[in-house]
C-alpha positions in Angstrom: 19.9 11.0 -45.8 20.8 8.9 -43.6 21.4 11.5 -40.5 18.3 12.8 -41.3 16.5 9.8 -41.0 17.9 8.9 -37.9 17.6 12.8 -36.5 14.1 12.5 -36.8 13.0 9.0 -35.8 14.6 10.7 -32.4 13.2 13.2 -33.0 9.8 11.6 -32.6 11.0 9.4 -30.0 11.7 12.4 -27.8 8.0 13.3 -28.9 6.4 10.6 -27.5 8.3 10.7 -24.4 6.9 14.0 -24.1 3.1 13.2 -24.3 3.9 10.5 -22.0 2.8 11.1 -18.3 5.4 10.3 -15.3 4.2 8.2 -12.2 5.3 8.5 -8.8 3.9 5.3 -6.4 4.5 6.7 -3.1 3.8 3.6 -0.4 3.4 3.9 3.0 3.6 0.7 5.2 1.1 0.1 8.1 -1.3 3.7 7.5 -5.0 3.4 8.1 -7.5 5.2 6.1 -8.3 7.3 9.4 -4.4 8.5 9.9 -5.3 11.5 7.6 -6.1 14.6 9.1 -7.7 15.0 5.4 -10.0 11.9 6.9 -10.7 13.6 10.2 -8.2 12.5 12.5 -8.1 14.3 15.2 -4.1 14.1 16.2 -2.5 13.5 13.0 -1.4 16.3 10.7 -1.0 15.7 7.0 -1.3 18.9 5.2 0.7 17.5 1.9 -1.3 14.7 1.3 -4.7 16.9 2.3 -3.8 19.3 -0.3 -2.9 16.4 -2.8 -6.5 15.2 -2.2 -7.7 18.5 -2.8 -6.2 19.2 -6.3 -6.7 15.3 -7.1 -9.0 12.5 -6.4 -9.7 10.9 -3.4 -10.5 7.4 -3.4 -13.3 6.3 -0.6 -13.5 3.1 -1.7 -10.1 1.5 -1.9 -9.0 -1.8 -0.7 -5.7 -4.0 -0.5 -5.3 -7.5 -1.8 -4.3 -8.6 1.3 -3.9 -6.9 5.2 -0.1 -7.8 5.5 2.8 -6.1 3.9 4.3 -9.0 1.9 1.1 -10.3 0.3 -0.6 -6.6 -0.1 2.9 -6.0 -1.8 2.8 -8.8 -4.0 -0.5 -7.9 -5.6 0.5 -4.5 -6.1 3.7 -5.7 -8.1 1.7 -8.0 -10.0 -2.1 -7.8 -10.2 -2.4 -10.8 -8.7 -4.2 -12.2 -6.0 -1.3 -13.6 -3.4 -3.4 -16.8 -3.0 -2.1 -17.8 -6.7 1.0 -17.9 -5.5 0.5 -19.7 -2.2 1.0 -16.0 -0.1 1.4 -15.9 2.9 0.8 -20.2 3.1 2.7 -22.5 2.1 4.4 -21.3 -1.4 4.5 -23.7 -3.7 6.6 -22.2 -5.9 10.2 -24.4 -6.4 12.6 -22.6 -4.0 12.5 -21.3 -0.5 12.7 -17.7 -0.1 11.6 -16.8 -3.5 8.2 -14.9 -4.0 7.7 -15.1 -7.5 7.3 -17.0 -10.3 9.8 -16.8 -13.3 7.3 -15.9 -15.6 6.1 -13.1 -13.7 5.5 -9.6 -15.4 5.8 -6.6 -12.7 4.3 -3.6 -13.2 8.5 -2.2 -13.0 8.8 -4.3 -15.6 5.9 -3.4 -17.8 6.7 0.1 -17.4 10.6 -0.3 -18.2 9.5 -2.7 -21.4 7.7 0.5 -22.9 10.6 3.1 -22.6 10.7 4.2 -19.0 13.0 4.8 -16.4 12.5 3.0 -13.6 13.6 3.4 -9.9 12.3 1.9 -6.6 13.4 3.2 -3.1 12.7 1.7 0.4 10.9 -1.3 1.3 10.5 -4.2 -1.0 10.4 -7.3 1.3 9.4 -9.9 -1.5 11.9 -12.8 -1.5 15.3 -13.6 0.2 17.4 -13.2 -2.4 18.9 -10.6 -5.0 17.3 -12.2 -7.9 14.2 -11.6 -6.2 15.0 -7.9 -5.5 13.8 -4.7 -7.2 16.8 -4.4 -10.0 16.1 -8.1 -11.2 12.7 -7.6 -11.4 11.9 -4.0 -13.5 13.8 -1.6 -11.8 16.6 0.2 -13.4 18.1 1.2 -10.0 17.3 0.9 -6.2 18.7 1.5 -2.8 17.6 0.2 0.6 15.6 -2.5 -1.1 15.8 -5.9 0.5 14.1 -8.7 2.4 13.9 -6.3 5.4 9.9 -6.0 6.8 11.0 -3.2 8.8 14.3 -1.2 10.0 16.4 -2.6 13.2 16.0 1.5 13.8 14.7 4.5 11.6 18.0 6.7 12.9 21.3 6.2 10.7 22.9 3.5 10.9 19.9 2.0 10.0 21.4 -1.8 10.4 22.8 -0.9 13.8 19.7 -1.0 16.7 20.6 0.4 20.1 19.9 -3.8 21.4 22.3 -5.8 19.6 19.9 -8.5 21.0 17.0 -7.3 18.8 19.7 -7.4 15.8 17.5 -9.7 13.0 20.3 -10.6 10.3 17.1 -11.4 7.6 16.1 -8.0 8.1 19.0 -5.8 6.9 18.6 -3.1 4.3 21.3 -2.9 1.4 22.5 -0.3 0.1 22.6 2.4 2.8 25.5 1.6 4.7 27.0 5.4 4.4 25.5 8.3 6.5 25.4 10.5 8.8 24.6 9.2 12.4 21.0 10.5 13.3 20.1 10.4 10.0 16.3 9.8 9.8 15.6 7.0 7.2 12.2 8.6 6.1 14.1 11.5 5.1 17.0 9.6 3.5 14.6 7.3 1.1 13.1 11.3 -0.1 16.5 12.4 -0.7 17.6 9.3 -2.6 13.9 9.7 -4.7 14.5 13.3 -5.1 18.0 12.8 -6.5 16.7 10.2 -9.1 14.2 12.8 -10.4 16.2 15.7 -10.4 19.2 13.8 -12.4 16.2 12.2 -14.7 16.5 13.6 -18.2 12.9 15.1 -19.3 13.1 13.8 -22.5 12.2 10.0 -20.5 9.0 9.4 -18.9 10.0 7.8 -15.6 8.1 5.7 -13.0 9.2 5.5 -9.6 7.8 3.8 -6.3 8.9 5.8 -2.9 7.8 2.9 -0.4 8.7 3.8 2.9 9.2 2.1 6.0 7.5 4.1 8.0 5.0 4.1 9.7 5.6 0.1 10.7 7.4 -0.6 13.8 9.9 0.3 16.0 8.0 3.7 17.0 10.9 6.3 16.8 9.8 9.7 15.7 12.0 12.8 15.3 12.7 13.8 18.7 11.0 17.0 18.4 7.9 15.8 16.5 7.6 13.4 19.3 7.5 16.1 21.9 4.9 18.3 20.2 3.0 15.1 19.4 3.0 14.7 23.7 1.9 18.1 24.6 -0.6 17.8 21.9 -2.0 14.3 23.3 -2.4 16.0 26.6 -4.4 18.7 25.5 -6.9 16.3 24.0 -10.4 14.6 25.2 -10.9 10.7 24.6 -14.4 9.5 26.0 -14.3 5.4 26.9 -11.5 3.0 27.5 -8.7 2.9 25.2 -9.5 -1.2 24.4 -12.5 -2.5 23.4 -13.3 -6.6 23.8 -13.1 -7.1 20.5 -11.6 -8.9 17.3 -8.9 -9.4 20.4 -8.2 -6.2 21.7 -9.6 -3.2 19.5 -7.2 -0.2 20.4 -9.9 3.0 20.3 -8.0 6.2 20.5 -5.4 7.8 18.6 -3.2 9.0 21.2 0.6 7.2 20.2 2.9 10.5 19.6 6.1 8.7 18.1 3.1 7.1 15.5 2.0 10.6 14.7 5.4 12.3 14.7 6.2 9.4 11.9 3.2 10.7 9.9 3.7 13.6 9.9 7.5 12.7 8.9 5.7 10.6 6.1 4.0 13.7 5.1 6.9 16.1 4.5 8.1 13.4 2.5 5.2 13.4 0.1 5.9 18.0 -0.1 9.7 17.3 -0.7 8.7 14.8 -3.8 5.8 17.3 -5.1 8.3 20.4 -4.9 11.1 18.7 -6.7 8.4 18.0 -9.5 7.3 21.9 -10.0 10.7 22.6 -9.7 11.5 20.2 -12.8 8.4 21.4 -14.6 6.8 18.0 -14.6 4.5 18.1 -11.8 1.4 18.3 -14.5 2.5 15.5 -16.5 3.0 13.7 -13.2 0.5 10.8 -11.8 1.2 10.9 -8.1 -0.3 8.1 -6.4 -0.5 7.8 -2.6 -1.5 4.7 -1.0 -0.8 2.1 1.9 -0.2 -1.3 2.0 -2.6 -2.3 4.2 -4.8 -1.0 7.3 -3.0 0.6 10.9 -1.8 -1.4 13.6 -4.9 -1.0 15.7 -5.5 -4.7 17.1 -3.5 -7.4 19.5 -4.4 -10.7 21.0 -6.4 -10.2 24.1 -3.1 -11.1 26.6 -0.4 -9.5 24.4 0.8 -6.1 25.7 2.3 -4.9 22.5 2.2 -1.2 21.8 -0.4 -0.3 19.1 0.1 2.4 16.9 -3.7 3.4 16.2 -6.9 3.5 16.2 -9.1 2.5 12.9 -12.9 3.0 14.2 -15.1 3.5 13.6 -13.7 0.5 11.0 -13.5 -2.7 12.8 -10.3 -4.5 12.8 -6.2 -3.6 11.7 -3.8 -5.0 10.5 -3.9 -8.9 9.9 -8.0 -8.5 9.7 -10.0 -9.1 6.8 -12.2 -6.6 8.7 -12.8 -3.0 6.9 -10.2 -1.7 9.4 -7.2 -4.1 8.1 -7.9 -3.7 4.1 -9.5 -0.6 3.6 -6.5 1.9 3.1 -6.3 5.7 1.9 -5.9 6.1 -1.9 -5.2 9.5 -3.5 -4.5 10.5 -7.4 -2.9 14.2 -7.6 -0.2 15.9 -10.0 -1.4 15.2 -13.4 -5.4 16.1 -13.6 -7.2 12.8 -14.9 -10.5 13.6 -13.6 -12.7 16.8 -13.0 -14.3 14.5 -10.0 -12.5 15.3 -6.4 -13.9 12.5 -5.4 -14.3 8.7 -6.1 -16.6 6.1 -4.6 -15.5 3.1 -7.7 -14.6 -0.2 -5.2 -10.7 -0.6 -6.1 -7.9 -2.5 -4.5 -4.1 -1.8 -5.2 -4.3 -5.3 -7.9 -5.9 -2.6 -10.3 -2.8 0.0 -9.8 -0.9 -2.3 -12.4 -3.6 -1.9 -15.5 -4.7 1.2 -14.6 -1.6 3.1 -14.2 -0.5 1.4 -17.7 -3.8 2.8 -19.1 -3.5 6.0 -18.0 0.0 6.4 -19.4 -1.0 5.4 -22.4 1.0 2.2 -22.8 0.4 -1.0 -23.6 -1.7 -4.1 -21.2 -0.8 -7.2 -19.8 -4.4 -9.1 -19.0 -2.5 -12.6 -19.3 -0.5 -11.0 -16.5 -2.3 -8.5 -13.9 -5.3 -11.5 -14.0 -7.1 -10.0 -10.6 -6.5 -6.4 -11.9 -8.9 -4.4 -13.8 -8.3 -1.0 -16.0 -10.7 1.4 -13.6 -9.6 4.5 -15.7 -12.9 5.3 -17.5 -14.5 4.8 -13.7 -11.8 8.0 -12.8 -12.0 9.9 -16.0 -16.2 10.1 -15.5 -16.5 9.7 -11.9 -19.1 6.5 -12.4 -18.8 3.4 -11.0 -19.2 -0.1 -11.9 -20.2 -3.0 -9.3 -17.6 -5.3 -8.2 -16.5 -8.8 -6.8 -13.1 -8.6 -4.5 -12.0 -11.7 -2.7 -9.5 -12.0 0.3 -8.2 -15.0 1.5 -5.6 -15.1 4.6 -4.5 -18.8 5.8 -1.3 -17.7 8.1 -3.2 -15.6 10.9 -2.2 -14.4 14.2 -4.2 -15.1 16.9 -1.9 -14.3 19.7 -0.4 -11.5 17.8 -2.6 -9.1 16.1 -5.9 -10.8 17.4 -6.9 -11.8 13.3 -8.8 -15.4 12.2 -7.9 -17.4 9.3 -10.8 -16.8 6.8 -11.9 -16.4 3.3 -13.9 -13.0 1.8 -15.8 -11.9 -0.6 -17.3 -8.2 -1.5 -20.6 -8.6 -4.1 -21.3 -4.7 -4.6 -22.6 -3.7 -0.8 -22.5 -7.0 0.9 -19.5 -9.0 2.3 -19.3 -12.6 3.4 -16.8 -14.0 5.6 -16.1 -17.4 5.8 -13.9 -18.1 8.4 -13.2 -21.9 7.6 -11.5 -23.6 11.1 -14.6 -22.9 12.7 -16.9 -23.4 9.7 -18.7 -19.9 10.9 -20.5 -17.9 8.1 -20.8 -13.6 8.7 -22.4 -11.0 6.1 -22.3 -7.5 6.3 -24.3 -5.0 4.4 -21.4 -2.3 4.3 -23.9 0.3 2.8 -26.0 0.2 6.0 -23.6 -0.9 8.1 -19.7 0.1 7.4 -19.2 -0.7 10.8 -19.7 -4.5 10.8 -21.7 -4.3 13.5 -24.9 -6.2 12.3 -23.9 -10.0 11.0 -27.0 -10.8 8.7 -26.0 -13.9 7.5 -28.7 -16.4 6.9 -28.0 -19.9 5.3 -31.2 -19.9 3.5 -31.2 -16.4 1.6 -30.5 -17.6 -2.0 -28.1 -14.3 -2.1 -26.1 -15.8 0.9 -26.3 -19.1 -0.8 -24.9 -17.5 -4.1 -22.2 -15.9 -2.4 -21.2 -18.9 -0.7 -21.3 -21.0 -4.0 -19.2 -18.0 -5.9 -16.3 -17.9 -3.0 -16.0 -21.5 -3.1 -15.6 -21.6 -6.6 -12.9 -18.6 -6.6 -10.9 -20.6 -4.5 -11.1 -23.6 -6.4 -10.1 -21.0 -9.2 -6.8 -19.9 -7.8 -5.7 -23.0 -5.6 -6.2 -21.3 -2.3 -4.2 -22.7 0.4 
């Protein structure tokens, strides 16, 4: 009686890992919403992701938490707003280096508690330490996952740049110290992601981030992708100047080949990962979720002379902006069909991936935990949407780097107030009539201006904003 018993209590566990839908977080660092040929781009190529889109949901509405890698990444681990934990300021929390707080839940972590296998490959760049990295905080195993923001060079050995003067000995990625020398680390992080699912047993529902390096700096693009990228960026018309006056210097055309022979690097990635998942037979049981930290490299301080990777517009601002440009990002559902709607207009931002991935697996919340995260799977599963507050708040900008101001924002359904607070200056956009943020409407008597004011204030109060 007894090996009965215990034959079928697996039994049903196999069962319910069965029902149970897979995940596959696929992160790219530095893409803006425009670096989609399935967004009209008129240079890069993306025929992987476009078809994702096509079979899935694409998300028009999708913000990040934050328009830096570290913060944006923080949110997405924990549903939480990085100004709780004093990111990118001053962090309060006891010692230097560390990003997060002991009681901390990430969404690894939430997803291992309830039976999954878990596995994160690439960049991770939260905290300084190994007890900070991916395998201490909800990941059954990772590999190049460290402190590193970006790669000394994208070509194997990884750790090894061609300067040993541009060596930084922070930025070093554990993990892949064997190779073969030209190795392409886009390619190796698929390889590494593709091994885990292959070797994954079916029976256990698995979640997995890919979160490349790519497309953040150094440029370096497969030397042939780079050469048709060239000939291709000959062949092609740009009316203007390249740099527009503005929010520094707005870079206007999307003309950088080693950027677009990354994409489309980041793109065969993406195939590679969907054909390993028909070739399993889980690629219907499989939520693929494609995403970027934060908007493209498309800005710079008016006297820098730093090479820019993009061109966001007709979005205003990149990366470092609270501007459209630097925290509006590309967000695409595919593999497993959740919705009948192709499209999906619900305002998001990468805090709700935590709740929402949970619910749509089935599994178990964490509200005390993802606090600035909402559920939004009803909003994908009938296509409606639901009005919503978002709130931004960047204290550590870069004026002499990428052109950004410190400020405070907040989104109230069509309208967004910045507050940028060094030079006490008010802006409001109506994003419905004007996605551009061309037109600043702000007037200090309008009782919705007023509100809005009143609401941000107290938000920051809320969450100790730095």
């Amino acid at each position: 009686m007894k090996k009965l018993s215990l034959f079928l209590a697996l039994l049903c566990t196999n069962f319910v890992f069965a029902q149970q839908k897979n995940v596959v977080l696929f992160l790219v660092d530095d893409l803006g919403y425009y670096d989609l040929s399935l967004h009209n781009s008129p240079l890069y190529e993306t025929p992987n992701i476009d078809q994702l889109a096509r079979d899935g949901i694409d998300f028009r509405n999708a913000y990040v938490a934050h328009p830096r890698c570290l913060p944006s990444r923080y949110g997405l681990q924990t549903g939480r707003h990085p100004a709780r934990a004093g990111i990118p300021a001053k962090n309060s929390n006891t010692i230097k280096g560390k990003k997060f707080y002991d009681n901390e839940k990430t969404i690894g972590q939430a997803f291992k508690e309830q039976g999954y296998k878990t596995f994160f490959a690439g960049k991770w760049h939260l905290g300084e330490t190994e007890d900070e990295w991916p395998e201490n905080k909800g990941y059954h195993k990772s590999i190049g996952s460290g402190a590193a923001g970006a790669p000394q060079t994208y070509f194997f050995p990884y750790n090894e740049p061609e300067d040993p003067n541009k060596l930084n000995g922070k930025a070093l990625i554990p993990g892949l110290d064997e190779g073969e020398v030209g190795e392409y680390l886009t390619d190796r992080l698929t390889d590494e992601t593709v091994k885990f699912i292959k070797n994954n047993r079916n029976e256990q529902p698995f979640f997995v981030i890919l979160s490349h390096y790519g497309v953040h700096t150094p440029f370096e693009g497969k030397p042939d992708y780079v050469k048709k990228y060239k000939e291709k960026v000959k062949g092609m018309t740009f009316e203007g100047p390249e740099y527009l006056d503005i929010d520094g210097a707005t870079k206007t055309h999307q003309n950088n080949a080693a950027y677009a022979a990354m994409v489309q690097s980041i793109d065969e990635s993406l195939g590679k990962i969907v054909e390993i998942l028909k070739a399993k037979g889980v690629y219907d049981n499989t939520i693929i979720v494609f995403t970027s930290d934060h908007g493209g490299l498309s800005n710079r301080a008016k006297k820098n002379t730093r090479t820019l990777a993009t061109s966001n517009l007709p979005l205003r601002g990149g990366k470092g902006h609270c501007l459209e440009g630097g925290i509006k990002v590309p967000l695409v559902f595919g593999g497993a069909r959740i919705s009948s709607h192709s499209e999906n207009y619900q305002v998001t931002t990468n805090t709700d991936l935590y709740p929402t991935l949970l619910s749509l697996c089935n599994l178990n919340l964490y509200p005390d935990e993802h606090l600035d995260g909402i559920d939004i799977k009803e909003n994908i599963v009938t296509g409606e949407t639901q009005k919503r507050r978002l709130f931004w708040h960047s204290s550590r900008a870069r004026p002499n780097s990428t052109g950004d101001l410190n400020c405070s924002v907040i989104r109230d359904g069509n309208y967004k107030m910045y507050h940028y607070f060094d030079a006490g200056i008010y802006e409001v956009y109506n994003l419905k009539k004007d996605p551009e943020e061309a037109i600043n409407i702000f007037d200090p008597q309008k009782e919705r201006h007023i509100k809005m004011m009143r609401i941000l204030n107290e938000w920051k109060d809320e969450v100790d904003a730095s």
